[in-house]
Steps between C-alpha positions, in 0.01 A plus 500: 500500500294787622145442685231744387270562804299806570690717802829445668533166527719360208766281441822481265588122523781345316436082448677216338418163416459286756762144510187342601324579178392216257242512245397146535421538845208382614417732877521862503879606598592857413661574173654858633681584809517823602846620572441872599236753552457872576163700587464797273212732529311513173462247228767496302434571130829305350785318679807440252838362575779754345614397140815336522800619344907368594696711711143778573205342638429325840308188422370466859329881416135553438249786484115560557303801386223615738533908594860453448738298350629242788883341448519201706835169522438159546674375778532092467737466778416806760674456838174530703275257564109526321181329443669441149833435362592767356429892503403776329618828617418818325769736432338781321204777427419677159288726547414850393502835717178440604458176808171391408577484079239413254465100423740351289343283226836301381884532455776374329853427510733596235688227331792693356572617863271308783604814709249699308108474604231662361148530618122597417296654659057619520637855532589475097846491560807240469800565700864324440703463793858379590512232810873587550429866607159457579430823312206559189701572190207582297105534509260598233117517416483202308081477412209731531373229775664230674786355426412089574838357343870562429758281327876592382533376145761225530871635453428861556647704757195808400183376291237327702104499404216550732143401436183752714162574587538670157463202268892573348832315475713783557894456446788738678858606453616643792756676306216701413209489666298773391449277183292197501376219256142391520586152360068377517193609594177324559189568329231688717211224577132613535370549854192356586235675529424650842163407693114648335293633765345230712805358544614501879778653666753423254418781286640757730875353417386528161777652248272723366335796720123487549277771635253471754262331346714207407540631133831571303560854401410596125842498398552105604177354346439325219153396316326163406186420330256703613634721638652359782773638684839267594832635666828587259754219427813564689843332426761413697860381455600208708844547716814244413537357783870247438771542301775243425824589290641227350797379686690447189394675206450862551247565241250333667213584763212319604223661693119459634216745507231500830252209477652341205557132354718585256897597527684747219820431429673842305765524289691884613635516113062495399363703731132580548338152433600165700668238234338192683207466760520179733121397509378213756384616828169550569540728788732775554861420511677584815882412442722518190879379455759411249731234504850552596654249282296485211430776253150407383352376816234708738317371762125694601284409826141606522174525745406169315721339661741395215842536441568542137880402327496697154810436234430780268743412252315364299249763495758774421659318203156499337397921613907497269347342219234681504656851489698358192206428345367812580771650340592330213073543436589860579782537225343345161168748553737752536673337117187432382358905584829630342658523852303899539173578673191576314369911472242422767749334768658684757852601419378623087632356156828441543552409850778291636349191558491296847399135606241532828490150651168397712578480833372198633533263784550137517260260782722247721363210613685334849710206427525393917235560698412418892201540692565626869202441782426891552591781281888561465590869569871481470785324276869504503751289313805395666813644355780214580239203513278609187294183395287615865246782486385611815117604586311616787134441601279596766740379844715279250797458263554264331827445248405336130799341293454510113 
């Protein structure tokens, strides 16, 4: 776990379950020990143990993403005595030419080969790096803003997916990285309107420039019933802010816009529109995670303090029907119109006809749901023991079996 405290005074802590631990008990006794700890300088943005794979990967090595990418080993049995009992000891720096690097929003380790790490960044870029030669193998601009999230897709040494301050899904090959795939975009939302005159202070942060007199230029006004004057509209597009591929099935990403309830869930083969929404929160969700084990299983925590447990297999065997529906609908007009377009449809008399399905997305409602005592801003799901979910609140966290 990482601590996330303004200034240079955080913590990396490692903790197990206590032996004393009992759910029935009745006084307060701790339910996590903490078995090492390092200070680290800035809060940490993601800690993640490396994937594990036979006869590669150190399973007493982790990472954190602050400025740089941090390798640190888990020492259970160090030779020196501590204040704990055990040790963590870091053992390397990523880190760019330049000391003092631009934030890192999130990494992620590569599950083909756990030696491979890739990061994102706010300076628009991702970067992949190899831990064995502590060398950058390749950065690239990945968004036209900030890159908030990266993910490998699962059983790829190249293709990975990044969401920004851009709104996209963006997906990579770094076999040829001068290509991408914009995989989804979200819909620009309306701005609200920025303060009339008469309206305090506030109206100097305003979006929209105003001239001395507290009045919008020509070009930015608008006009009501008599006459009356009222700023121009703006739009904005909110950033993606998490991505999560699924651990199992490469075709599938789910994501979360700024401020939002509502999780997407895209399909890579339909691109442009996500094939099921998770709806529930009522507040923005803050974490987002798939299950390890089980295909059809995502887990979202929000600001209102749930923690949401989704199967979406349901949900995707009816968007199927649907789209068979859709097409089967699609193919007897075509029969019934003599299979060509009419004079006045693009394409002329004659045309080769086509089927267009509507793309549409399907609402999920949670089938497990918890209620935490603050709002939850992080989940992760335990890859060996998977029927616990981890979640983290204000000072606490707490582990929830399903």
């Amino acid at each position: 776990m990482g601590s996330l405290v303004e200034g240079q005074t955080n913590k990396l802590t490692i903790a197990q379950l206590s032996p004393h631990h009992t759910s029935e008990a009745k006084t307060y006794k701790p339910d996590f020990e903490t078995m090492a700890e390092a200070d680290i300088d800035f809060p940490m943005s993601k800690v993640m143990w490396q994937r594990y794979k036979i006869g590669i990967s150190d399973p007493n090595l982790l990472a954190t993403s602050t400025n740089c990418i941090r390798l640190w080993r888990y020492d259970n049995n160090p030779n020196t005595s501590g204040n704990t009992p055990g040790q963590l000891q870091q053992v390397a720096e990523l880190r760019g030419k330049d000391e003092y690097g631009p934030p890192l929003t999130s990494f992620d380790w590569n599950d083909v080969d756990p030696r491979i790490l890739i990061t994102s960044s706010i300076d628009t870029t991702c970067t992949v790096w190899d831990i064995t030669t502590q060398k950058l193998k390749a950065q690239l601009i990945a968004h036209d803003r900030e890159v908030f999230d990266v993910g490998f897709f699962t059983g790829s040494l190249d293709c990975f997916a990044s969401v920004g301050g851009d709104g996209s899904v963006r997906s990579f090959d770094m076999r040829s990285l001068e290509h991408c795939s914009i995989l989804y975009e979200v819909r620009a939302a309306v701005a609200p309107p920025p303060p009339m005159s008469g309206s305090g202070s506030n109206a100097s942060s305003s979006a929209i420039s105003m001239s001395n007199n507290n009045t919008p230029p020509l070009h930015q006004q608008q006009y009501l019933g008599g006459g009356k004057k009222m700023p121009k509209v703006t739009s904005f597009t909110p950033p993606l802010m998490r991505i999560a591929c699924h651990p199992t099935d490469p075709n599938y990403i789910a994501t979360f816009a700024l401020d939002a309830g509502v999780a997407s869930i895209l399909d890579v083969r339909v691109p442009g529109i996500p094939v099921l929404q998770l709806i529930g929160h009522k507040a923005p969700i803050q974490g987002i995670t798939w299950s390890p084990n089980h295909r059809y299983r995502i887990c979202t925590v929000g600001a209102d303090n749930n923690v949401f447990v989704w199967d979406i297999q349901k949900s995707l065997i009816i968007r199927d029907q649907q789209q068979r529906q859709e097409a089967h609908d699609a193919m007897n007009q075509l029969k019934t119109s003599g299979g060509v377009y009419p004079n006045d449809v693009a394409g002329g008399a004659g045309a080769q006809p086509t089927i267009s399905l509507k793309q549409r997305s399907v609402a999920v409602d949670p089938s497990l749901t918890y209620g935490a005592r603050m709002p939850v801003s992080s989940v992760s799901w335990s890859t060996i023991a998977t029927e616990w979910i981890g979640i983290t609140f204000g000072r606490t966290f707490q582990a929830l079996q399903l």
